[in-house]
N, C-alpha and C positions, 0 to 999 in steps of 0.2 A: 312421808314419814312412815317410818315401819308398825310406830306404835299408833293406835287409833284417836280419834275426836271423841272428846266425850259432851255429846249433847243432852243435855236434863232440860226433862220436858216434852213432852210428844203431842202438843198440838199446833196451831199452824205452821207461829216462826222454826218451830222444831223441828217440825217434818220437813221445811224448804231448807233448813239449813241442813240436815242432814242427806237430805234426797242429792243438795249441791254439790256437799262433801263427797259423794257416794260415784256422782259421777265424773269428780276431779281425780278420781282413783286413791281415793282415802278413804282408809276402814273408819266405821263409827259404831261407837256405841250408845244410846239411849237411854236413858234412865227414867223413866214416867212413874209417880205413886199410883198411876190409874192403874183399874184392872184393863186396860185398853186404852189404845191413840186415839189423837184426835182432839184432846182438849177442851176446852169451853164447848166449841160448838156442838159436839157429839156427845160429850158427858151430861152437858143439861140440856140437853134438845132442842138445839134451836129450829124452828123452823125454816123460812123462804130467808137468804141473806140480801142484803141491800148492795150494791143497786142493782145486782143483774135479779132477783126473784127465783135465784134459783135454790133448789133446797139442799140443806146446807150435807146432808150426807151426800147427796150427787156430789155435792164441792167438793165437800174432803177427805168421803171413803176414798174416791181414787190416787189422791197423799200418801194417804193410811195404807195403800195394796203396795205402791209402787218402793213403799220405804218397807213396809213388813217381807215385799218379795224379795229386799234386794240383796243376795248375798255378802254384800260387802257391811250392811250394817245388823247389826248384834241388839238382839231390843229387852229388855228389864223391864219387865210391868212389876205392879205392886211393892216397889221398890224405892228406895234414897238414896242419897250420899250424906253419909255421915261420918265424911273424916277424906278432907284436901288437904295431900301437903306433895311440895317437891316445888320445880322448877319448869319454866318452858321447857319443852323438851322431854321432860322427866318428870311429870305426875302420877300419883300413886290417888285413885279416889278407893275407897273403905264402904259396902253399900248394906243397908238396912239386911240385908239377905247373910251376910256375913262372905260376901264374896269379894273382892280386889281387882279394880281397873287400872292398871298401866296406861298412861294417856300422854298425849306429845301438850293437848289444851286441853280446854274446855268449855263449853257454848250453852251458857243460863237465857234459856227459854220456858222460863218458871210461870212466866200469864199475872195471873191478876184475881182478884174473888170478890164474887160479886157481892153488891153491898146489903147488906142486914135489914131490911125497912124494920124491923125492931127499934133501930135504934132511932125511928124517925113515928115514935109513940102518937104523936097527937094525929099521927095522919091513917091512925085507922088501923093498920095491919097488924096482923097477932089478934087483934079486939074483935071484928067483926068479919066473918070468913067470905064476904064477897066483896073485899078489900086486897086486891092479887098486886104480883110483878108481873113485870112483863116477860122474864122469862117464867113464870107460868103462865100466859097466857100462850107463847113461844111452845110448851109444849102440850097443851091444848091444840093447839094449831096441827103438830107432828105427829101425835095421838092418830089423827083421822076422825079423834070422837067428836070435835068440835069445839067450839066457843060455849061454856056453860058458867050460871053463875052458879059456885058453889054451895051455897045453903038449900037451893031445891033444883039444880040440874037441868033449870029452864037455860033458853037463851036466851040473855038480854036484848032491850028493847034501848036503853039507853046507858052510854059507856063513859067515864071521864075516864082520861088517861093525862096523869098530875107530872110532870116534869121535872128534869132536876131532882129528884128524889136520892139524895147520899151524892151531889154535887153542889157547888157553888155555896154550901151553907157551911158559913163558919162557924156560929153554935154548935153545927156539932163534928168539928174537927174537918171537913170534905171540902175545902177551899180550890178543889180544881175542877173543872168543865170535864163528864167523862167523853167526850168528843162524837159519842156513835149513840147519843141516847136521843135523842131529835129525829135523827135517821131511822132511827129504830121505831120510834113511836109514828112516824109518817107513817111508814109502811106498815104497821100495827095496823093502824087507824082503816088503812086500804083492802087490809086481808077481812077484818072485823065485818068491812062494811059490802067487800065480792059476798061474802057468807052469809051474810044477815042484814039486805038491803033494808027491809023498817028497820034498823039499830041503828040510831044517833048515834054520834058519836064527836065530843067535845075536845078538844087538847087544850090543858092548861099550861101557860107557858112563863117563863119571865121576861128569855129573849126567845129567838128561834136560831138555832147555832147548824146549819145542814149546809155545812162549808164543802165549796169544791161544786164538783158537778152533782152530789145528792141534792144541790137545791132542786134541781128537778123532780123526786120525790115529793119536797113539800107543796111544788105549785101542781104536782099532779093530785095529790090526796086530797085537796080543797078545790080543783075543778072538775075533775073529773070522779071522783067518788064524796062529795062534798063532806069530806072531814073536816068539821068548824074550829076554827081556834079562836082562845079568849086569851089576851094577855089579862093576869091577875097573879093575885099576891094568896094563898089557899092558905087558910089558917088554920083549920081544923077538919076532920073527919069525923062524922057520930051517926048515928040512924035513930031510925026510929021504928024499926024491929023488921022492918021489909026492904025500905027502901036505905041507902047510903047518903051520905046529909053531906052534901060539900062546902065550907063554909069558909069564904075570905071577903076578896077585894075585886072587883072589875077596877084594874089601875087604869083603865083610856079613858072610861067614861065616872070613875072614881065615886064609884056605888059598891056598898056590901052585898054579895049573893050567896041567896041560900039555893042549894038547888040538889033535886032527888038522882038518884040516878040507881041502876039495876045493879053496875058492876063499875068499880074506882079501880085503875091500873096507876102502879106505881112505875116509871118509868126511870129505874134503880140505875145507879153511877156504877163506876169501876174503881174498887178499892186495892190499894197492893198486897199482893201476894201475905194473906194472913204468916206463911213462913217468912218472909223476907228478912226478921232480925235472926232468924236462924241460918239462910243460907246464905245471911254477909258475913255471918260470924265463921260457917263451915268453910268458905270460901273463900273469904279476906277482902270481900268488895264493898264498897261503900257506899249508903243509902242517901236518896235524896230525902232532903227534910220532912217530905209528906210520905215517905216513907218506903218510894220506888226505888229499884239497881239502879243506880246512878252512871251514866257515861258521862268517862273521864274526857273525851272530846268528841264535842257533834259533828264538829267538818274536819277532822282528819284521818286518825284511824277507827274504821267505822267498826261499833259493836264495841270498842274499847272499856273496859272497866280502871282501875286504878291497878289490879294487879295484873301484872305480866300476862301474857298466855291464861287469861280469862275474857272472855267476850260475852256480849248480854243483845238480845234483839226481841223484837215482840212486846206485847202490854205488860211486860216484868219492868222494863222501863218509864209507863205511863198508858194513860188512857190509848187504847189501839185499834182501828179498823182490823178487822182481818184479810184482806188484800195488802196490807200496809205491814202485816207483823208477817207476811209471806216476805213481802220484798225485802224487807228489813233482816230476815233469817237470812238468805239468799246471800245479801250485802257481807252480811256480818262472818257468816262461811267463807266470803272468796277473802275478805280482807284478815281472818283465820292465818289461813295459809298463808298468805303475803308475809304475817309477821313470821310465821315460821322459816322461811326462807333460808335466812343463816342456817339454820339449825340443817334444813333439809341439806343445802352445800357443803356445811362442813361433814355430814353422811356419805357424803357419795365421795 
């Protein structure tokens, strides 16, 4: 196509989808509100990613060079679309900056934001400052300064990391499994405890979800760096001005427990995209009920939304590995262009 791809969003599925685009020989444009690519992983720091332990800027600065170097694609930081209209073929996107994209599609690689433990009051967070997420513990880790608990800058001695935390709880609206928070918290559990071999380290769970071959994660972090887990039901978080007060249910052996600990990690879901009622409405695409970009079909044209010449890949669609919202970029790029087809034939 003469006119370019407009991809919004510049972290993983973004970059694979446009990196894809870039070397089918199609111009792309980008559109990111960051001041910089890269996405989740890079904006909030993650550290080592699962399952190779590698750190996550080794993974995705080199994304980030290979899509920033590449002459074919054109990149917008600090930037929106706020105004789609036209047709396959023929899009006109309008962007925060007051500038105008001519575009053949367009590729929403919009992510996902991370959940609020705010909104998960009794379990501590906001109240007592050595009550963290895990992605602050994630940039702890990236820092180099280390694992610290926040109220006096020691390193703890003993860690719960609470599970589910803005998933699976329909009280408070979060009715889906965010997929990578079990993963996530294994490998937590293993960095915590390479760092700070006297730091205990407990995992509270409801189930244990480390689908696929991450199960290997969790039977490494319990044999070989002995990360404990409890199945239990965690009712409440409080202290008692030092220590963190854990309070529920041991559901195996179906005893109440109270127990102290240095430093509580909340091991936080993936919530959709805080814009998403905006960039269905800017867009014309339509939300799943919980409130992700909805694809209009999973097994056939991949990436597909409801409107024409709009495609969606990545955690804008639902909870996401990032290997998985790479592929899914990738997928949703080549099947792009497939629908454009007619359009590109009747060009030539």
């Amino acid at each position: 196509m003469s006119k370019p791809i407009l991809v919004v969003g510049g972290g993983p599925a973004g970059l694979a989808a446009a990196h894809s685009l870039a070397i089918a020989g199609q111009q792309v444009v980008i559109v990111d509100k960051a001041d910089r690519l890269g996405g989740a992983p890079i904006l909030s720091g993650y550290a080592k990613l699962a399952p190779t332990f590698e750190w996550a800027t080794d993974a995705i600065g080199p994304m980030v060079t290979r899509v920033a170097e590449s002459p074919a694609v054109t990149v917008h930081l600090n930037a929106t679309v706020s105004d789609f209209s036209g047709e396959p073929g023929a899009f006109t996107a309008k962007l925060s900056t007051g500038e105008s994209v001519d575009c053949a599609a367009a590729m929403l690689c919009t992510g996902f934001t991370h959940f609020d433990s705010i909104n998960k009051p009794e379990w501590g967070f906001g109240t007592f400052p050595d009550v963290v997420t895990t992605t602050q513990v994630e940039q702890m880790i990236s820092s180099g300064k280390g694992i610290r608990r926040p109220s006096n800058g020691e390193p703890p001695k003993r860690v719960a990391i609470l599970l589910c935390v803005g998933s699976r709880d329909r009280q408070i609206g979060r009715e889906w499994c965010s997929k990578i928070c079990c993963t996530v918290s294994a490998k937590m559990g293993m960095e915590i405890r390479e760092e700070l071999p006297d730091c205990h380290v407990y995992i509270y769970y409801m189930d244990i979800r480390t689908f696929g071959l991450y199960e290997e994660i969790y039977w490494r972090s319990q044999e070989e760096h002995k990360v404990k887990y409890i199945k239990a039901r965690i009712a409440e978080v409080t202290s008692d001005g030092d220590k963190v007060i854990v309070k529920g249910e041991d559901t195996l052996v179906k005893r109440p427990i109270t127990i102290p600990f240095d430093m509580v990690v909340h091991a936080i879901g993936m919530d959709p995209n805080v814009d998403n009622m905006l960039i269905s409405s800017i867009f014309g695409v339509e939300l799943h009920h919980w409130g992700y970009i909805k694809r209009q079909n999973n097994y056939g044209i991949v990436g597909a939304t409801n409107r024409p010449g709009v495609f969606v890949a990545g955690a804008a669609t639902g909870p996401e590995t990032i290997d998985d919202s790479i592929a899914q970029g990738t997928a949703a790029a080549m099947s792009l262009l497939t629908s454009l087809a007619p359009q590109m034939e009747a060009a030539e």
